[in-house]
Backbone as CSV, one residue per row, in Angstrom:
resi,resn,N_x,N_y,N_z,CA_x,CA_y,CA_z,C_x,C_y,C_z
1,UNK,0.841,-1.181,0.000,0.000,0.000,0.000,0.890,1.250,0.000
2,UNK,0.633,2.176,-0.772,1.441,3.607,-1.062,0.945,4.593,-0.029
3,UNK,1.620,5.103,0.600,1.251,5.910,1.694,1.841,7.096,1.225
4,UNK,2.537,7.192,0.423,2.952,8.788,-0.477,1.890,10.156,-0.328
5,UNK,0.907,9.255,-1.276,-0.470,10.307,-1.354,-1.303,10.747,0.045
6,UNK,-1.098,9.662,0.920,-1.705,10.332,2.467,-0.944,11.154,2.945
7,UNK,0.616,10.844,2.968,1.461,11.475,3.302,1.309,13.175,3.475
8,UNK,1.132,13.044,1.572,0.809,14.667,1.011,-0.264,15.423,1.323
9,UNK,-0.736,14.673,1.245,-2.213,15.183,1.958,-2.328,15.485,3.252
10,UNK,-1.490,14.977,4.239,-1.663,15.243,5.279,-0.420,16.880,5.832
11,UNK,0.820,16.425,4.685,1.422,17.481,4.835,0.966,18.824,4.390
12,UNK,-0.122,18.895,3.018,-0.855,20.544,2.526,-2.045,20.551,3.461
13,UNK,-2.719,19.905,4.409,-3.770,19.897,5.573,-2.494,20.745,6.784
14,UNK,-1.820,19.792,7.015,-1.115,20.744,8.330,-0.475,22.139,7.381
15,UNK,-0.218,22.400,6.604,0.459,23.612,5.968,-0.562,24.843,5.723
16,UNK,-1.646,23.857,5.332,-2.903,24.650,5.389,-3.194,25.637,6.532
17,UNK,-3.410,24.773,7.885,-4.023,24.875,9.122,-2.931,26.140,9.474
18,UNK,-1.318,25.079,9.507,-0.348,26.460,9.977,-0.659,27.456,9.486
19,UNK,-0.737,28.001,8.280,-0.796,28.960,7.538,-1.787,30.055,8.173
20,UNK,-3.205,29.461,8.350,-4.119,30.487,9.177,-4.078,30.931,9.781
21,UNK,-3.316,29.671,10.884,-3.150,30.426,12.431,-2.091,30.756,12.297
22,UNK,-1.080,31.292,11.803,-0.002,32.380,11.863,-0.916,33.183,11.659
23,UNK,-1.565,33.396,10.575,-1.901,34.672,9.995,-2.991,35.295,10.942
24,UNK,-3.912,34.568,11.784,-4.700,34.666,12.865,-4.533,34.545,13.838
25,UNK,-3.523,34.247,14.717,-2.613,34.209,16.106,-1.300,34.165,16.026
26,UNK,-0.643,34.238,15.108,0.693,33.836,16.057,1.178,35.840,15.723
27,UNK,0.587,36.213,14.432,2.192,37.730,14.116,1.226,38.475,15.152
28,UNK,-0.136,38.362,15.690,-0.978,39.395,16.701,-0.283,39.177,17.534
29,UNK,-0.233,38.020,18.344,0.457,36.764,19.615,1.774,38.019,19.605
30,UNK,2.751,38.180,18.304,3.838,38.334,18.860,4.107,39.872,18.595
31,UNK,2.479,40.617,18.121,2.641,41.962,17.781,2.349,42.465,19.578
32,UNK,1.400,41.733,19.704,1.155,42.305,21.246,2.284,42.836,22.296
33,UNK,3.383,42.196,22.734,3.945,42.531,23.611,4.827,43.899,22.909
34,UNK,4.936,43.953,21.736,5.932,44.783,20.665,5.129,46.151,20.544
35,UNK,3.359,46.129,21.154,2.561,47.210,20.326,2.787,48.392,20.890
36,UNK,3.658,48.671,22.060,4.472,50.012,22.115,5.715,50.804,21.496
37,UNK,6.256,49.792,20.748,7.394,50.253,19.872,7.331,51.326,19.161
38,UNK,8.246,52.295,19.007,8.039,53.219,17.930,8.118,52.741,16.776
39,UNK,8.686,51.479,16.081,8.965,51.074,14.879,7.245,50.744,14.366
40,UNK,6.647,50.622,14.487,5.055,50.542,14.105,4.715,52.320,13.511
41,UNK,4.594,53.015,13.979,4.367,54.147,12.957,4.936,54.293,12.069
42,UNK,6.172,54.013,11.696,6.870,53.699,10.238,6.759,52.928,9.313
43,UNK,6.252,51.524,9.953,5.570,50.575,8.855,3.657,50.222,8.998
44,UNK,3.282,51.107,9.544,1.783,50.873,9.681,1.280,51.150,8.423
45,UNK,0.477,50.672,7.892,-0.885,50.853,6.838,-1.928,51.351,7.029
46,UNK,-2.803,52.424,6.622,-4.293,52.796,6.460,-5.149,51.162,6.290
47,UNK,-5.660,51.011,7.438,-6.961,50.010,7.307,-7.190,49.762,6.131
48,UNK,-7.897,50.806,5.005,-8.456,50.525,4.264,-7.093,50.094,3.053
49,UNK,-6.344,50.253,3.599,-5.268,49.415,2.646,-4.467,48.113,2.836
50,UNK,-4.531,48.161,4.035,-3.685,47.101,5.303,-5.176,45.757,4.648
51,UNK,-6.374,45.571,5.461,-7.209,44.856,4.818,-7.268,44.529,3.282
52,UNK,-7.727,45.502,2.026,-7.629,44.564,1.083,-6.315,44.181,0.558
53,UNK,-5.152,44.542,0.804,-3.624,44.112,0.916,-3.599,42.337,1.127
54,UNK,-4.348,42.135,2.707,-4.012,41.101,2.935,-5.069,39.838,2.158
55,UNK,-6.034,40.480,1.744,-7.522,39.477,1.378,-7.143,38.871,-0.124
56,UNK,-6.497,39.771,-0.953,-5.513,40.047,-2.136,-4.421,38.632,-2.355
57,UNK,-3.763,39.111,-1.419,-2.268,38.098,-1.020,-2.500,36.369,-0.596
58,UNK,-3.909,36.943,0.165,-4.121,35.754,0.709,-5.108,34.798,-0.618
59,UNK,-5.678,35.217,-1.058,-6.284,34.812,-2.192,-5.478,34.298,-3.099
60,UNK,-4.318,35.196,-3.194,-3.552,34.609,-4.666,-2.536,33.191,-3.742
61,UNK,-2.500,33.393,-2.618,-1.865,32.151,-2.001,-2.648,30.758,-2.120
62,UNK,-4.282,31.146,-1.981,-4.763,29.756,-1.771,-4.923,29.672,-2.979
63,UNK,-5.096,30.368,-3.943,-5.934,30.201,-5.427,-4.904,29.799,-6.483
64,UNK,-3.950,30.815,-6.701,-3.001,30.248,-7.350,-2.450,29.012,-8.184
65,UNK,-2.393,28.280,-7.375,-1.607,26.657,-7.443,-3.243,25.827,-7.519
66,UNK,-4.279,26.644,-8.123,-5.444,25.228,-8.114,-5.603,25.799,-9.636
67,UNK,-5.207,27.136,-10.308,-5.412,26.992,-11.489,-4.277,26.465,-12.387
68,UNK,-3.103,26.802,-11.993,-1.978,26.650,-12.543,-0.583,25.903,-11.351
69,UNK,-0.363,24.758,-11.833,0.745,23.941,-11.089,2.281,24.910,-10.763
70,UNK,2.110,25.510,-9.592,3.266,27.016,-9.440,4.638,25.774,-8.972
71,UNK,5.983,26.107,-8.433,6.819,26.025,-8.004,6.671,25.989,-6.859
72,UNK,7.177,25.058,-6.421,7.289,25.085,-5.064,7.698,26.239,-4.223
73,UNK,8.714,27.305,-5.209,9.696,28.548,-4.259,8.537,29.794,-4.827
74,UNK,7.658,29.300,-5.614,6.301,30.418,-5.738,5.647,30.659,-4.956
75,UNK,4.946,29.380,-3.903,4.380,29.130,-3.361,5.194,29.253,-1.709
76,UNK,5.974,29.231,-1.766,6.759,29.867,-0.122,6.883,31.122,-0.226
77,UNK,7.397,31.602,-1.188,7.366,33.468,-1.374,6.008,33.801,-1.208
78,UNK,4.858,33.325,-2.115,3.575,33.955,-1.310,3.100,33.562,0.352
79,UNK,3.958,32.336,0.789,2.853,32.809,2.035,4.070,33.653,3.046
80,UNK,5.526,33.626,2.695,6.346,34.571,2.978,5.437,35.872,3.462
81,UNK,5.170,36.227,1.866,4.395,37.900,1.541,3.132,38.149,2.771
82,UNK,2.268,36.818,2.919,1.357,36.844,3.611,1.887,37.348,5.365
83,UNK,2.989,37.289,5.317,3.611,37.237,7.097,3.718,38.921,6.883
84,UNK,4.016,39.570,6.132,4.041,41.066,6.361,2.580,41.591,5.943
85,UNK,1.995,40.967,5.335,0.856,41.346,5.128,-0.280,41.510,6.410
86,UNK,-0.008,40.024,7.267,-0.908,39.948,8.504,-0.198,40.973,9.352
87,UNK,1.369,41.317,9.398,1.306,42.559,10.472,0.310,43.900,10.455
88,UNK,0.997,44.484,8.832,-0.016,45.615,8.141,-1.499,44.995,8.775
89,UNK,-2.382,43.951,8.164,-3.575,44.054,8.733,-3.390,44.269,10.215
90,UNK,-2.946,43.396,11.201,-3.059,43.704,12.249,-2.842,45.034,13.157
91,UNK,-1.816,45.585,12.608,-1.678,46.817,13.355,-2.344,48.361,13.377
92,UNK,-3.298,48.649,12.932,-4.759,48.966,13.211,-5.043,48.557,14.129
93,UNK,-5.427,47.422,14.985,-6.076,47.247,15.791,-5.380,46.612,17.050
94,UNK,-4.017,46.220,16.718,-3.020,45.968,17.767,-2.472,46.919,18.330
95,UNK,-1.108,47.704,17.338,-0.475,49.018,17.950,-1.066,50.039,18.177
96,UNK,-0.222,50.877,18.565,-0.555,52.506,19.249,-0.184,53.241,17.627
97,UNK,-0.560,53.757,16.584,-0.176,54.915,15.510,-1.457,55.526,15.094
98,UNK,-1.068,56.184,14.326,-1.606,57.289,13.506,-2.882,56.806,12.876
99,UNK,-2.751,54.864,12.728,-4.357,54.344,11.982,-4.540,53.499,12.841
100,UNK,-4.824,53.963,14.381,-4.985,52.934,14.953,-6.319,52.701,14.980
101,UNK,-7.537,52.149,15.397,-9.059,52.276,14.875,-9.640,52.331,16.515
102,UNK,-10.619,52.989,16.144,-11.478,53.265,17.690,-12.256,51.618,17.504
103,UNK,-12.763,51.545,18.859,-13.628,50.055,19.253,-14.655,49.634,18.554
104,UNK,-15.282,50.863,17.766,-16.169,50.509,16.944,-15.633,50.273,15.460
105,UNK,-14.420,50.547,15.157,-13.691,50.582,13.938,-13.066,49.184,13.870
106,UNK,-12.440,48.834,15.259,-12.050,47.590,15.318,-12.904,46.096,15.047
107,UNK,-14.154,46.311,15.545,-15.354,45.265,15.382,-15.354,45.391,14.158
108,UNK,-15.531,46.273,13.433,-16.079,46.540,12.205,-15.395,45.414,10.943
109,UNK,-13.910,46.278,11.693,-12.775,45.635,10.450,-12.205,44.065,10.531
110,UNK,-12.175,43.550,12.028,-11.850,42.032,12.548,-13.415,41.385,11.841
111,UNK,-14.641,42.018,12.329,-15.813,41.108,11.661,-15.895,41.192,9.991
112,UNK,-15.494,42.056,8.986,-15.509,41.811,7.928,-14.298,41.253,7.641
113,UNK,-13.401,41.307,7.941,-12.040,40.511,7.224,-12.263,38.903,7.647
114,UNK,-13.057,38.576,8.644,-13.387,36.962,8.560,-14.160,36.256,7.034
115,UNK,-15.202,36.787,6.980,-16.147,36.251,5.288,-14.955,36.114,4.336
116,UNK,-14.001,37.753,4.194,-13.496,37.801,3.192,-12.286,36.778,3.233
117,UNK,-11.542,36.745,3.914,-10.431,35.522,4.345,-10.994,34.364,4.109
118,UNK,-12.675,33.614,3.984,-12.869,32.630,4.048,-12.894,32.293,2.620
119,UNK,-13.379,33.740,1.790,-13.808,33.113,0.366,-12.614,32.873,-0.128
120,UNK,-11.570,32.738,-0.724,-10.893,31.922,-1.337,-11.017,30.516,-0.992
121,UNK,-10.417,30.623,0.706,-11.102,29.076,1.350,-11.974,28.002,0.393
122,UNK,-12.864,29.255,0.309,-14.295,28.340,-0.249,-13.892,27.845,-1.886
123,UNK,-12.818,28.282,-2.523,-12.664,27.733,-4.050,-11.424,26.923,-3.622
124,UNK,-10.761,26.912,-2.873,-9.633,25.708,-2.584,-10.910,24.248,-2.368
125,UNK,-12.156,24.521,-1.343,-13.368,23.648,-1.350,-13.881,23.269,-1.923
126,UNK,-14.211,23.753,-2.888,-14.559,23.683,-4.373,-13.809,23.372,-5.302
127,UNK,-12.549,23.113,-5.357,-12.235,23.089,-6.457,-11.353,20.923,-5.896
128,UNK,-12.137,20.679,-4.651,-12.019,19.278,-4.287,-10.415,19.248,-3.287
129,UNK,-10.503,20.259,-2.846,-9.871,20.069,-1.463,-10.376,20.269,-0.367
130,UNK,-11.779,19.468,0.303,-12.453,20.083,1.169,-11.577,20.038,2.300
131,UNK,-10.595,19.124,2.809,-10.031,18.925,4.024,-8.635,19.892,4.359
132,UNK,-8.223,20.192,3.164,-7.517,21.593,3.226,-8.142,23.004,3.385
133,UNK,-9.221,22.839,2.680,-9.972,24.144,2.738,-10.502,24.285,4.307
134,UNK,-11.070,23.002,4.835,-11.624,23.197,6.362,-10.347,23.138,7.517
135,UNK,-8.973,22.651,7.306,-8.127,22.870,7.853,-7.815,24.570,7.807
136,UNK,-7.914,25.167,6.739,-7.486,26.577,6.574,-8.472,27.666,7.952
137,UNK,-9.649,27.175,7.274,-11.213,27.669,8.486,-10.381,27.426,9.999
138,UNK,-10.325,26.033,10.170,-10.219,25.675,11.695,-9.141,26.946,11.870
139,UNK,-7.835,26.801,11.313,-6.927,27.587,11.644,-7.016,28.961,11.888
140,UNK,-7.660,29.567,11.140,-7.837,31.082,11.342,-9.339,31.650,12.053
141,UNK,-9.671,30.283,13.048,-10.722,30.923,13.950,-10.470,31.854,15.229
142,UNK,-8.987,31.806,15.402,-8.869,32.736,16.385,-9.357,33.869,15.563
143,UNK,-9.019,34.272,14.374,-10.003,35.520,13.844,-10.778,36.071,14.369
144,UNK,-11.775,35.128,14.173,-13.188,35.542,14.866,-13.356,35.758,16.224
145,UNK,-12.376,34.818,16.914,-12.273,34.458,18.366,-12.318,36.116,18.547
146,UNK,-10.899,36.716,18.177,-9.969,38.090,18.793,-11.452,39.343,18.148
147,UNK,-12.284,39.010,16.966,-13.677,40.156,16.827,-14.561,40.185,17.929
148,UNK,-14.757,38.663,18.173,-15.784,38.818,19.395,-14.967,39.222,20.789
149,UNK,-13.749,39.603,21.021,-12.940,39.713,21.935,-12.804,40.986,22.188
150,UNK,-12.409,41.465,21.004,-12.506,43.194,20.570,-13.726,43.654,20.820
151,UNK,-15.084,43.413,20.366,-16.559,43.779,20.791,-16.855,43.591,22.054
152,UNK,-16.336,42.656,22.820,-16.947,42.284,24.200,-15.732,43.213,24.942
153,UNK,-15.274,43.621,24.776,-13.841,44.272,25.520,-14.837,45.850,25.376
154,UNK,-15.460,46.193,23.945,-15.782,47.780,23.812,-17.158,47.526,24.442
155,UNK,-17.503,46.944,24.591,-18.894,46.770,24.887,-19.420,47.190,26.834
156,UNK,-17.847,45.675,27.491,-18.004,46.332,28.768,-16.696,47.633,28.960
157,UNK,-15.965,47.911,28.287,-15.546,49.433,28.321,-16.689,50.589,28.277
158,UNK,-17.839,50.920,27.839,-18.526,51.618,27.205,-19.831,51.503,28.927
159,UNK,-20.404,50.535,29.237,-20.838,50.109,30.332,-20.369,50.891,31.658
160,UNK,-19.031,50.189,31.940,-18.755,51.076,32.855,-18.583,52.224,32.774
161,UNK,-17.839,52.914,31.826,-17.916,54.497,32.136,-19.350,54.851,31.947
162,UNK,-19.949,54.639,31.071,-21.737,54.709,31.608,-21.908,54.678,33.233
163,UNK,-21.373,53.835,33.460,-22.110,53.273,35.197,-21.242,54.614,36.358
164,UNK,-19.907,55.000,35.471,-19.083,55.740,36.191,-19.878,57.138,36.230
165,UNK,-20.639,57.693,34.755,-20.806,58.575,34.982,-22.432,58.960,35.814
166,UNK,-22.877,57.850,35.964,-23.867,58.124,37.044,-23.728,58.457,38.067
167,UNK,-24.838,59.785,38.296,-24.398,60.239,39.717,-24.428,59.109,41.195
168,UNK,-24.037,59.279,42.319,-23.653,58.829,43.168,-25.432,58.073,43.773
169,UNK,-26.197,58.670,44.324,-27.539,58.052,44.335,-28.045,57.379,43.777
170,UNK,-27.929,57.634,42.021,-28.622,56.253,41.137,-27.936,55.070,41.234
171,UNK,-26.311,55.259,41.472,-26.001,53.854,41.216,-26.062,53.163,42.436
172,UNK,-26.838,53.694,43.561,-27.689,52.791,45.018,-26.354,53.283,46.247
173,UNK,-25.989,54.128,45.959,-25.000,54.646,47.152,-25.818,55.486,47.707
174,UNK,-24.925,56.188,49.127,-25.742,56.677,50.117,-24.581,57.800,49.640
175,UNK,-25.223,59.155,49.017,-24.316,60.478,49.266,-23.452,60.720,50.442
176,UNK,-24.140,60.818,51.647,-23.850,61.203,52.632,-22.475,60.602,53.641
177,UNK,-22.378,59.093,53.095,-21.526,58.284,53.526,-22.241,57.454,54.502
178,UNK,-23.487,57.359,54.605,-24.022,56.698,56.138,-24.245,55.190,55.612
């Protein structure tokens, strides 16, 4: 029995999976502790360029090699490209600069860049790689994870200073101190 072809298959499934979750946890993972640096205002992107930059890159990574049989060193240079690409997206909503996005900017842009990241997904699926294509999904659910993370973070931010700016009586205190 030839175990070659499982082999391969199992190696573009894990390459797959890696691939997401870099691009969905690991360059955030390692932008986080870095997001005070001054070197981020020098290489930051406008959102609206940083996003379709990466949806672009990432597309021609999964799509690529299902119309036309690329090189192997084609296919490492694009997901190369994809590792500077996920900083640019990320840093909008990671670092401290000039495009950094308010809480409602952040939901906005983490919840639409999930659909769009998926559709290529969906023609690697289509085009009869479903187990690569759903390895790619699994991988880049921290995505979604870090939107609903970002919303629930602005959501009880927004709450409490609400609750803060109520005067002292409504929120069931005694003025007086008694």
């Amino acid at each position: 029995m030839d175990h070659s072809a499982h082999a391969t298959q199992l190696s573009s499934v894990a390459a797959m999976a890696l691939s997401g979750f870099a691009l969905a946890a690991v360059v955030p993972g390692v932008m986080w502790p870095l997001r005070r640096a001054s070197l981020w205002e020098r290489v930051s992107l406008p959102p609206g360029v940083a996003l379709p930059l990466l949806v672009l890159l990432h597309g021609w990574a999964m799509l690529a090699g299902l119309m036309r049989p690329m090189p192997t060193a084609v296919t490492m240079v694009s997901e190369l490209l994809l590792l500077p690409a996920a900083v640019a997206f990320w840093a909008p909503v990671v670092v401290r600069t000039r495009h950094r996005l308010s809480d409602p900017g952040a939901c906005l842009y983490l919840f639409l860049a999930v659909p769009l990241l998926d559709l290529p997904v969906l023609g690697v699926i289509a085009a009869g790689h479903s187990v690569e294509g759903l390895a790619m999904i699994v991988g880049m659910l921290p995505l979604g994870i870090a939107a609903a993370a970002v919303t629930w973070s602005w959501i009880s931010r927004e709450e409490r200073q609400a609750a803060d700016a109520l005067p002292l009586a409504l929120r069931g205190g005694d003025p007086h101190g008694r």
